[in-house]
C-alpha positions as CSV (number, residue, x, y, z in Angstrom):
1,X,88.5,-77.0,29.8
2,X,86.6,-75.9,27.2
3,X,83.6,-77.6,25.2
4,X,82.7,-77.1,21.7
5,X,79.5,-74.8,21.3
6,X,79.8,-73.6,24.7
7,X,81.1,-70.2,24.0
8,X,79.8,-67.8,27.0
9,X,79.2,-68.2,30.6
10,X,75.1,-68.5,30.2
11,X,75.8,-71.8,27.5
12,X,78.2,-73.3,30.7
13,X,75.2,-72.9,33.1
14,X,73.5,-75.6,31.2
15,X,76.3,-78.4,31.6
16,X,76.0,-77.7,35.6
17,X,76.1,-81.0,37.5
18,X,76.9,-82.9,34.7
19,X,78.9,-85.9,34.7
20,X,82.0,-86.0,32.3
21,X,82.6,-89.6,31.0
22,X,85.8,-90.2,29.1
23,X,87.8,-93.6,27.8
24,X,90.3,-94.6,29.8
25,X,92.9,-94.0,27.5
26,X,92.2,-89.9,27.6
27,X,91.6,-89.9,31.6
28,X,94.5,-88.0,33.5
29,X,97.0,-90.0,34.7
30,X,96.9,-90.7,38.3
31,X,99.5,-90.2,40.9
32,X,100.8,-93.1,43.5
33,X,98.1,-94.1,46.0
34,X,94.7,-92.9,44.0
35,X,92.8,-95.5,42.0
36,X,89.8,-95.1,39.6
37,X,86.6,-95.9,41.5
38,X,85.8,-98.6,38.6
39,X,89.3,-100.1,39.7
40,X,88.1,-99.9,43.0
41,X,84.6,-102.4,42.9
42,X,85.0,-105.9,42.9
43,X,88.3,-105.9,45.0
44,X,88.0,-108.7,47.7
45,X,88.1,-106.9,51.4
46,X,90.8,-108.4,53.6
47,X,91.8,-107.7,57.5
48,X,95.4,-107.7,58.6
49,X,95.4,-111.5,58.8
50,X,94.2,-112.1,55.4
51,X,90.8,-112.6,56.4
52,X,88.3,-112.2,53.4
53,X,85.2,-110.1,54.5
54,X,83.4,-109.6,51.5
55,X,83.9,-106.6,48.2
56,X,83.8,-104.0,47.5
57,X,80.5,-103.3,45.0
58,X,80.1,-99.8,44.5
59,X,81.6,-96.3,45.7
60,X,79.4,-93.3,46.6
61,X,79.8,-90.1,47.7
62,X,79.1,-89.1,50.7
63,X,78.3,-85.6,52.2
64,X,82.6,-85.7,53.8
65,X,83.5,-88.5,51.4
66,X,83.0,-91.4,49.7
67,X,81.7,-94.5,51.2
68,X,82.4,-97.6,49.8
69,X,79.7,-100.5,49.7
70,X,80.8,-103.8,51.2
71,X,78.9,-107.3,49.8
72,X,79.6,-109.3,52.9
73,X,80.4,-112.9,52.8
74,X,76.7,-113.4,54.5
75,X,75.1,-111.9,51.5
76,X,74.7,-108.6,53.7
77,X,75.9,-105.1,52.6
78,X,77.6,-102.5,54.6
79,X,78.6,-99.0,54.1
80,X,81.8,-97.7,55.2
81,X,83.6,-94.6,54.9
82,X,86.7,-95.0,52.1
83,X,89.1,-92.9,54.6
84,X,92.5,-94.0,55.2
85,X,91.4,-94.7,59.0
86,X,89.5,-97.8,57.3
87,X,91.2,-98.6,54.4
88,X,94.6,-99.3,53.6
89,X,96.7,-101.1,51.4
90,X,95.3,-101.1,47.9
91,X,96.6,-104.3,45.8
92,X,94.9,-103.7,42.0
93,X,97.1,-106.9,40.8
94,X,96.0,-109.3,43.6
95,X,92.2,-107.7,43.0
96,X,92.5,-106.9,47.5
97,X,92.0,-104.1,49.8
98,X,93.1,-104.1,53.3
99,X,90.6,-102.9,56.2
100,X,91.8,-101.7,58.6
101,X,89.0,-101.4,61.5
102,X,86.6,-104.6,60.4
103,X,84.1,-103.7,62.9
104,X,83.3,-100.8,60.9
105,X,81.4,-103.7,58.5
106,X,80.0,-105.4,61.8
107,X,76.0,-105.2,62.4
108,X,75.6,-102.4,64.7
């Protein structure tokens, strides 16, 4: 990738943990089963039986991944790790995301 006006390796030392922001339309295309994290917040959270738990808000990452931050229908919000042990089926269209293991959003 290369930037205008950054020419030499001591000019890339100042864009260093910088965030890249682009519109949509000029973002990489993605393969089957990843998702945009703004695709990702405000999906409803469902268990196997179609039980709503909350939504997602707001992805993070994490120091082994991201973790994904639950609004609970009680008003509470949880963090859980967004690894496929948790979270499965991913439905954009119907706004839903499976979990998995819903005691992963229980009070501990």
């Amino acid at each position: 990738m290369r930037f205008e006006g950054i020419d030499n390796p001591e000019a890339a030392v100042t864009l260093r943990g910088a965030e890249i922001i682009v519109p949509r339309e000029f973002a990489s295309p993605l393969k089957k089963g990843e998702y945009y994290i703004e695709d990702l917040k405000g999906l409803k959270v469902i268990t196997l039986e179609g039980k709503i738990m909350g939504q997602i808000t707001s992805l993070a990452e994490g120091g082994n991944g991201s973790l994904a931050e639950v609004l609970l229908l009680s008003g509470e919000k949880r963090l859980a790790p967004f690894r496929k042990e948790f979270f499965g089926n991913v439905d954009l269209e119907e706004g839903k995301i499976e979990i998995l293991e819903p005691w992963i959003l229980e009070e501990q």
